[in-house]
KOLMARSE-693940 format. One line per field, with one value per atom (N, C-alpha, C): atom name; x, y, z; residue number from 1. Coordinates in steps of 0.2 Angstrom, whole numbers, always signed. Layout:
BEGIN
atom [CA  ...]
u [X  ...]
v [Y  ...]
w [Z  ...]
seq [NUM  ...]
% end
This chain:
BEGIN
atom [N  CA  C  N  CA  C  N  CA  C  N  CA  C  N  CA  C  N  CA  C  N  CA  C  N  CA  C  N  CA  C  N  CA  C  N  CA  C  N  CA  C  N  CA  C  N  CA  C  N  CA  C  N  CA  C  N  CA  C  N  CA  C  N  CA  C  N  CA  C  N  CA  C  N  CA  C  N  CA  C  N  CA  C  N  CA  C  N  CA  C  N  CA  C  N  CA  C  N  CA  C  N  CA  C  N  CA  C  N  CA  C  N  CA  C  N  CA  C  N  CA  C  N  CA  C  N  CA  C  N  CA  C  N  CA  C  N  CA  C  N  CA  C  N  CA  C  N  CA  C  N  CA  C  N  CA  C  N  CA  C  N  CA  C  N  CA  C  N  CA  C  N  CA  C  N  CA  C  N  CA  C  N  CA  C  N  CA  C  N  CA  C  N  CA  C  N  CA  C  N  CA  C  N  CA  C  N  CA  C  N  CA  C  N  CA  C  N  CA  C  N  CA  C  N  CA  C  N  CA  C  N  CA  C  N  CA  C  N  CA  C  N  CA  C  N  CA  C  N  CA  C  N  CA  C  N  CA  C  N  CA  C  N  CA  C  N  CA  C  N  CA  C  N  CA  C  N  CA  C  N  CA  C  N  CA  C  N  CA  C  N  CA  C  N  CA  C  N  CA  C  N  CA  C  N  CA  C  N  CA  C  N  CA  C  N  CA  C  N  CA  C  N  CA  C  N  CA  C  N  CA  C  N  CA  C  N  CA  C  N  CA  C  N  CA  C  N  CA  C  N  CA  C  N  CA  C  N  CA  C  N  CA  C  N  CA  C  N  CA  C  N  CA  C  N  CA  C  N  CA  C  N  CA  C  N  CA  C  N  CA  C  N  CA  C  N  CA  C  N  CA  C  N  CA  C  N  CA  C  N  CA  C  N  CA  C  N  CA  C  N  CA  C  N  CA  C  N  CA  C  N  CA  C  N  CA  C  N  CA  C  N  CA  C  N  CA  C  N  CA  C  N  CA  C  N  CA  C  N  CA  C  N  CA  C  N  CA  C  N  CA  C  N  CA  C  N  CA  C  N  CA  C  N  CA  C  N  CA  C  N  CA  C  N  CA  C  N  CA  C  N  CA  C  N  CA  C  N  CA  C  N  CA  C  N  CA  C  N  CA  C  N  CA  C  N  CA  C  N  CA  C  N  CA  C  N  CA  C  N  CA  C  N  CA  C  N  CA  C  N  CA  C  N  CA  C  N  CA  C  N  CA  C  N  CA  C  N  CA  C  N  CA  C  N  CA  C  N  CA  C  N  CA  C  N  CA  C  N  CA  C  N  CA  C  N  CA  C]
u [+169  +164  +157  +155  +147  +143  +138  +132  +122  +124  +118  +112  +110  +106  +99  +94  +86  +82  +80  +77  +70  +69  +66  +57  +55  +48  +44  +41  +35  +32  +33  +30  +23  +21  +10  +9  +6  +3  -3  -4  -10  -11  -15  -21  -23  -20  -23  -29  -35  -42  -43  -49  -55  -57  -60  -65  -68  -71  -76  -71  -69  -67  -70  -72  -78  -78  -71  -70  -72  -72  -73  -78  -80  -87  -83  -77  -74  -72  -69  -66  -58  -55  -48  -44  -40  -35  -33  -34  -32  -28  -23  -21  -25  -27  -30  -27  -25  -23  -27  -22  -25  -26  -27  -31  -31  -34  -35  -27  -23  -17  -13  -13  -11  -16  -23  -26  -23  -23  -21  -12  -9  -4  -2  -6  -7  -10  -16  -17  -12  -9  -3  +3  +3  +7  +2  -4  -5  -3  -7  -9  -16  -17  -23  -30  -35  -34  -35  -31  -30  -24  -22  -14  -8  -3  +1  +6  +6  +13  +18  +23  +29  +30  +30  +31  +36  +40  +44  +40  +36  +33  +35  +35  +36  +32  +33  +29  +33  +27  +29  +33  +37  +38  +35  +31  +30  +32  +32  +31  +37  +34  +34  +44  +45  +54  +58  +55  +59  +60  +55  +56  +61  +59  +63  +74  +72  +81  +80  +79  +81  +81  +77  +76  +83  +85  +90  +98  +97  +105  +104  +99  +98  +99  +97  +101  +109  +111  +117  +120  +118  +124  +122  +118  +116  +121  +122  +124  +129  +132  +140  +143  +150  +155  +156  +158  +161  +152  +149  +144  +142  +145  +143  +144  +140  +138  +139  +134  +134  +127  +124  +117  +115  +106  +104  +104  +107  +107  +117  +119  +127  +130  +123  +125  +125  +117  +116  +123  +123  +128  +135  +138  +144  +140  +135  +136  +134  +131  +129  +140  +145  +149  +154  +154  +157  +155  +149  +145  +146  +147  +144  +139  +135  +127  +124  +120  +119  +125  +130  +134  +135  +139  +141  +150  +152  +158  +162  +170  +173  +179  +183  +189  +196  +199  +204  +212  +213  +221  +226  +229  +233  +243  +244  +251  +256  +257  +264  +262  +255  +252  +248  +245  +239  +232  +228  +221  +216  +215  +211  +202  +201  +194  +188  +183  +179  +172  +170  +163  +157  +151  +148  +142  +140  +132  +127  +124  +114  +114  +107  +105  +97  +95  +89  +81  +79  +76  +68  +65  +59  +58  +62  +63  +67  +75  +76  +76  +74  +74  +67  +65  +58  +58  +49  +50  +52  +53  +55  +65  +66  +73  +75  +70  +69  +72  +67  +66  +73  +75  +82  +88  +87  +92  +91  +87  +85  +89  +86  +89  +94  +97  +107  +108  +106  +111  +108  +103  +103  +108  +109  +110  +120  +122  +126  +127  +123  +125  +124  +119  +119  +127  +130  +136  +140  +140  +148  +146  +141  +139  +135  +129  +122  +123  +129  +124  +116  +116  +112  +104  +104  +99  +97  +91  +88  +86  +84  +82  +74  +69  +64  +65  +72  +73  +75  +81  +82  +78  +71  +68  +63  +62  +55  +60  +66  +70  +69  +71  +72  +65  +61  +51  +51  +54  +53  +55  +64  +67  +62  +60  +55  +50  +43  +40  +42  +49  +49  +53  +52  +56  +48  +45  +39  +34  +33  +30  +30]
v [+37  +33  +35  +31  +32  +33  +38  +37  +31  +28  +21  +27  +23  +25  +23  +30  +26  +23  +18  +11  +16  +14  +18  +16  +23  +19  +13  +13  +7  +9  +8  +13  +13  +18  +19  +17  +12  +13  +17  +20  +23  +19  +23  +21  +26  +29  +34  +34  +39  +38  +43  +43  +50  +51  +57  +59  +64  +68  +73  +78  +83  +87  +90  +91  +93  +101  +104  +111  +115  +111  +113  +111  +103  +100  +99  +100  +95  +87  +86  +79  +81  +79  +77  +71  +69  +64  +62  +59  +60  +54  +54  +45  +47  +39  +36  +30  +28  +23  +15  +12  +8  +0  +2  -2  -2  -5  -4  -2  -5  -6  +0  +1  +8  +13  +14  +18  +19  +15  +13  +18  +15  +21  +25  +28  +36  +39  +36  +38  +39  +34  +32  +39  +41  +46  +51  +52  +59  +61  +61  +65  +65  +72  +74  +77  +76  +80  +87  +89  +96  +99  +93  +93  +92  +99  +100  +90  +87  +83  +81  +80  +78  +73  +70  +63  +62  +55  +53  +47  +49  +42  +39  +34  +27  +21  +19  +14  +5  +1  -4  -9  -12  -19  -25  -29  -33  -39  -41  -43  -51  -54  -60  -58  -53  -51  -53  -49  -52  -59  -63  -70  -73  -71  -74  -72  -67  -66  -73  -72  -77  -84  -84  -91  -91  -86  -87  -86  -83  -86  -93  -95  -102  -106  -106  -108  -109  -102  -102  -105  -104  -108  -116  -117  -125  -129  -123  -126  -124  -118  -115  -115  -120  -119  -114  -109  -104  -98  -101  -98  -103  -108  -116  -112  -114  -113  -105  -102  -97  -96  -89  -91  -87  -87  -85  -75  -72  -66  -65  -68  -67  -70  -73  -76  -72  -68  -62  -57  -54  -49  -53  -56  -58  -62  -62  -63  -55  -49  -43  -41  -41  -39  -41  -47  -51  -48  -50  -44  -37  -34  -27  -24  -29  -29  -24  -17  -11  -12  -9  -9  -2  +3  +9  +6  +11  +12  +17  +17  +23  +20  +26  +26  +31  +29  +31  +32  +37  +37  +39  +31  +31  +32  +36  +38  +31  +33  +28  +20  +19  +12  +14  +19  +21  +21  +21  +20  +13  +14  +8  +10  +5  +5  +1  +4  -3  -2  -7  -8  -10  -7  -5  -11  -16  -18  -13  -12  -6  -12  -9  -12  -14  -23  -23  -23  -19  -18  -15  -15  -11  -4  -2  +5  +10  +5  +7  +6  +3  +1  -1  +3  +1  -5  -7  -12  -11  -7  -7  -7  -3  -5  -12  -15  -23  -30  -25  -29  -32  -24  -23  -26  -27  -29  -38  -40  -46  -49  -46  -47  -47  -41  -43  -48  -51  -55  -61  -62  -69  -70  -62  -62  -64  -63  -63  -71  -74  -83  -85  -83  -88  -89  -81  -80  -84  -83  -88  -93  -95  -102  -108  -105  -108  -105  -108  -106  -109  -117  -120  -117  -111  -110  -103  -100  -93  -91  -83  -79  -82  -87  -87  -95  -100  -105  -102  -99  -97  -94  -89  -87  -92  -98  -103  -108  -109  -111  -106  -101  -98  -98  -97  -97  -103  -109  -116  -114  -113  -114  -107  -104  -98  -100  -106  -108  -114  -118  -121  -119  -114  -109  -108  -106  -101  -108  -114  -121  -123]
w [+96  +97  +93  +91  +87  +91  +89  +93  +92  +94  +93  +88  +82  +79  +82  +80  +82  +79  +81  +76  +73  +66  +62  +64  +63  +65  +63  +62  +58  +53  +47  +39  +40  +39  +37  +32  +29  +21  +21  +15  +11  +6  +5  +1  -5  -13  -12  -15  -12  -14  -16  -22  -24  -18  -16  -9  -12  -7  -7  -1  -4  +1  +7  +12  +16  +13  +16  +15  +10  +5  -4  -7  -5  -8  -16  -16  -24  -22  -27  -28  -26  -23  -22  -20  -23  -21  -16  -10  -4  +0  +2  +5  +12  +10  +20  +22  +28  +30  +26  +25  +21  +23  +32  +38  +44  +47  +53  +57  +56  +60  +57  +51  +49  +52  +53  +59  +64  +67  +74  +75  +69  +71  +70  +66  +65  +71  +72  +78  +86  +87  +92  +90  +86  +82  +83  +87  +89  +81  +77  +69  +70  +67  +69  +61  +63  +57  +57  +49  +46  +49  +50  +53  +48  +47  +41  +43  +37  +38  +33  +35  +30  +29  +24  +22  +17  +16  +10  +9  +2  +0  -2  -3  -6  -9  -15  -16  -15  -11  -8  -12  -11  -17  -16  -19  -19  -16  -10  -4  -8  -12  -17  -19  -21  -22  -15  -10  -4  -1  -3  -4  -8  -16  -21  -19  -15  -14  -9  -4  +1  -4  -8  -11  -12  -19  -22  -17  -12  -9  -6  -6  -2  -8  -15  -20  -20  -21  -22  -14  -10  -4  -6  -7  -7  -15  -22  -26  -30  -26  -28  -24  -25  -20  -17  -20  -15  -14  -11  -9  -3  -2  +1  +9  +13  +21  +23  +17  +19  +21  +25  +26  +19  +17  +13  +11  +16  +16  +15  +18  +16  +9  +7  +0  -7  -5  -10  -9  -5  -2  -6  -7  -7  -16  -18  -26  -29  -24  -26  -26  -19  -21  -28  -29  -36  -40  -41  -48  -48  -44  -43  -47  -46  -48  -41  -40  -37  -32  -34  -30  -29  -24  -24  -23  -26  -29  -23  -21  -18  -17  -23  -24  -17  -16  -14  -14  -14  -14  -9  -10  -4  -6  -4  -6  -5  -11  -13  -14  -14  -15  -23  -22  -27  -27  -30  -28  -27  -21  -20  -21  -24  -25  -18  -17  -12  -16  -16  -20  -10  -10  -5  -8  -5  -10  -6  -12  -10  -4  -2  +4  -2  -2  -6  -1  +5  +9  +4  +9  +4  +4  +9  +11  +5  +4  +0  -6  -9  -16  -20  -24  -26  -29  -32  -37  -44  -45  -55  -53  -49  -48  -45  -40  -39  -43  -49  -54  -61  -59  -65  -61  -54  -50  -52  -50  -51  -57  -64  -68  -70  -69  -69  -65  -58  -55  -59  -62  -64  -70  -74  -81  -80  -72  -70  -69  -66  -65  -71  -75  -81  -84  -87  -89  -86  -78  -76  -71  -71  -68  -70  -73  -77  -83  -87  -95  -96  -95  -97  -92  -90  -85  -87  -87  -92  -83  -86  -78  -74  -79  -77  -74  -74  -72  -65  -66  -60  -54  -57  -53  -51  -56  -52  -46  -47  -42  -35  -36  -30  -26  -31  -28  -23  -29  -24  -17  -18  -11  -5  -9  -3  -2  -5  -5  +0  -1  +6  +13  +12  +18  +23  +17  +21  +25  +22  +24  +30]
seq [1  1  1  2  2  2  3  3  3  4  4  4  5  5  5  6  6  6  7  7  7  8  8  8  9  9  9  10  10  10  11  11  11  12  12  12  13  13  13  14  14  14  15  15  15  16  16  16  17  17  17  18  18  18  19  19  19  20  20  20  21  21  21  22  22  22  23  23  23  24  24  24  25  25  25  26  26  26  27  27  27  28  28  28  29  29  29  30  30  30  31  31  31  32  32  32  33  33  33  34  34  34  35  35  35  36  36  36  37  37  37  38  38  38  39  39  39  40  40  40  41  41  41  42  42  42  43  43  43  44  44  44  45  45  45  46  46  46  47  47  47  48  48  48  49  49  49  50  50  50  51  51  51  52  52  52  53  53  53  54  54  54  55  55  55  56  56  56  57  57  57  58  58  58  59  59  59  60  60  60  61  61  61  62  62  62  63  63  63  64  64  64  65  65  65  66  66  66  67  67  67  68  68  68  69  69  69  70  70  70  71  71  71  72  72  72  73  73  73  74  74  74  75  75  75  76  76  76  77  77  77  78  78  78  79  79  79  80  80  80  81  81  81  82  82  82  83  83  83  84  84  84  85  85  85  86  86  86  87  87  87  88  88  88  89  89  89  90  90  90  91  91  91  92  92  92  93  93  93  94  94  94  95  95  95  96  96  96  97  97  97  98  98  98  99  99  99  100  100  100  101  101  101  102  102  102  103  103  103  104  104  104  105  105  105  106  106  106  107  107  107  108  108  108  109  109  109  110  110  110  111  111  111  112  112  112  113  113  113  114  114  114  115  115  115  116  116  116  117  117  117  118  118  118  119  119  119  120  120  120  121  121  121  122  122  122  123  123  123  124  124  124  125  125  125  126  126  126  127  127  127  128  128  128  129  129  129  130  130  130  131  131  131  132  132  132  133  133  133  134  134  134  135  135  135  136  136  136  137  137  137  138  138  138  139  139  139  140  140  140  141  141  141  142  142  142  143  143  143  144  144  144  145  145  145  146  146  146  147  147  147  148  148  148  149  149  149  150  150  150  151  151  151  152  152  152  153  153  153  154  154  154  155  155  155  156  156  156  157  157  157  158  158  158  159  159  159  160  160  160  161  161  161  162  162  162  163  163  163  164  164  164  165  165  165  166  166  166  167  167  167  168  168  168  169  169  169  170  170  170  171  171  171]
% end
């Protein structure tokens, strides 16, 4: 039996700023919360200042990519059979596994049959995947539908389609 995972906190943004260090009276490079509700939960977080802390930073994606996925499996369930009544997140997943566009890969050997392969899709969250990798993902999957679905269609026709259908999701 597994043990239930703990739901991940809520991310802080910063900000990083020029300042004046009090201690020093130099200039240093400092992140500060980069608004009230990021205040709000650092403090909630008991962080204090001159309080040592560990971070994995991350730089955010560009809010506008999260949309254009959904656009785009909402394309593809609305206009590829074999993507037809899927929802918008099972559609990406099942054209990342066909492509094995950011896929992880895990071979196996099994006696007396041979090796089996499973292909895993990344996970395209903001957490894990920045924007420049965002971006390279994007582009092979579209580089992928053009090849075997849309000749007649380029990655920035694809991508004003998918805006559309995010554009009427969000309305």
């Amino acid at each position: 039996m597994t043990k239930p995972t703990k739901p991940r906190p809520m991310p802080v943004y910063l900000v990083l700023r020029r300042l004046v260090d009090p201690a020093t009276g130099k200039e240093v490079a400092a992140f500060v919360p980069s608004s009230d509700a990021d205040r709000s939960i650092l403090r909630e977080r008991d962080f204090r200042i001159n309080t040592k802390i560990r971070a994995d930073l991350k730089q955010p994606r560009n809010p506008r990519f999260n949309g254009l996925v959904h656009g785009l499996g909402r394309v593809l369930s609305q206009n590829i059979d074999r993507f037809s009544g899927k929802q918008s997140h099972d559609a990406i997943k099942a054209l990342q596994l066909e492509s094995g566009v950011y896929c992880d890969e895990e071979a196996f050997d099994i006696p007396g049959l041979g090796q089996l392969t499973r292909k895993t899709p990344r996970s395209l969250s903001y957490d894990s995947m920045g924007e420049e990798t965002f971006q390279d993902f994007w582009r092979q999957c579209c580089a992928y539908l053009v090849l075997h679905d849309w000749p007649t269609l380029t990655e920035e026709r694809l991508t004003e389609m998918a805006e559309f259908e995010a554009f009427k999701e969000a309305a």
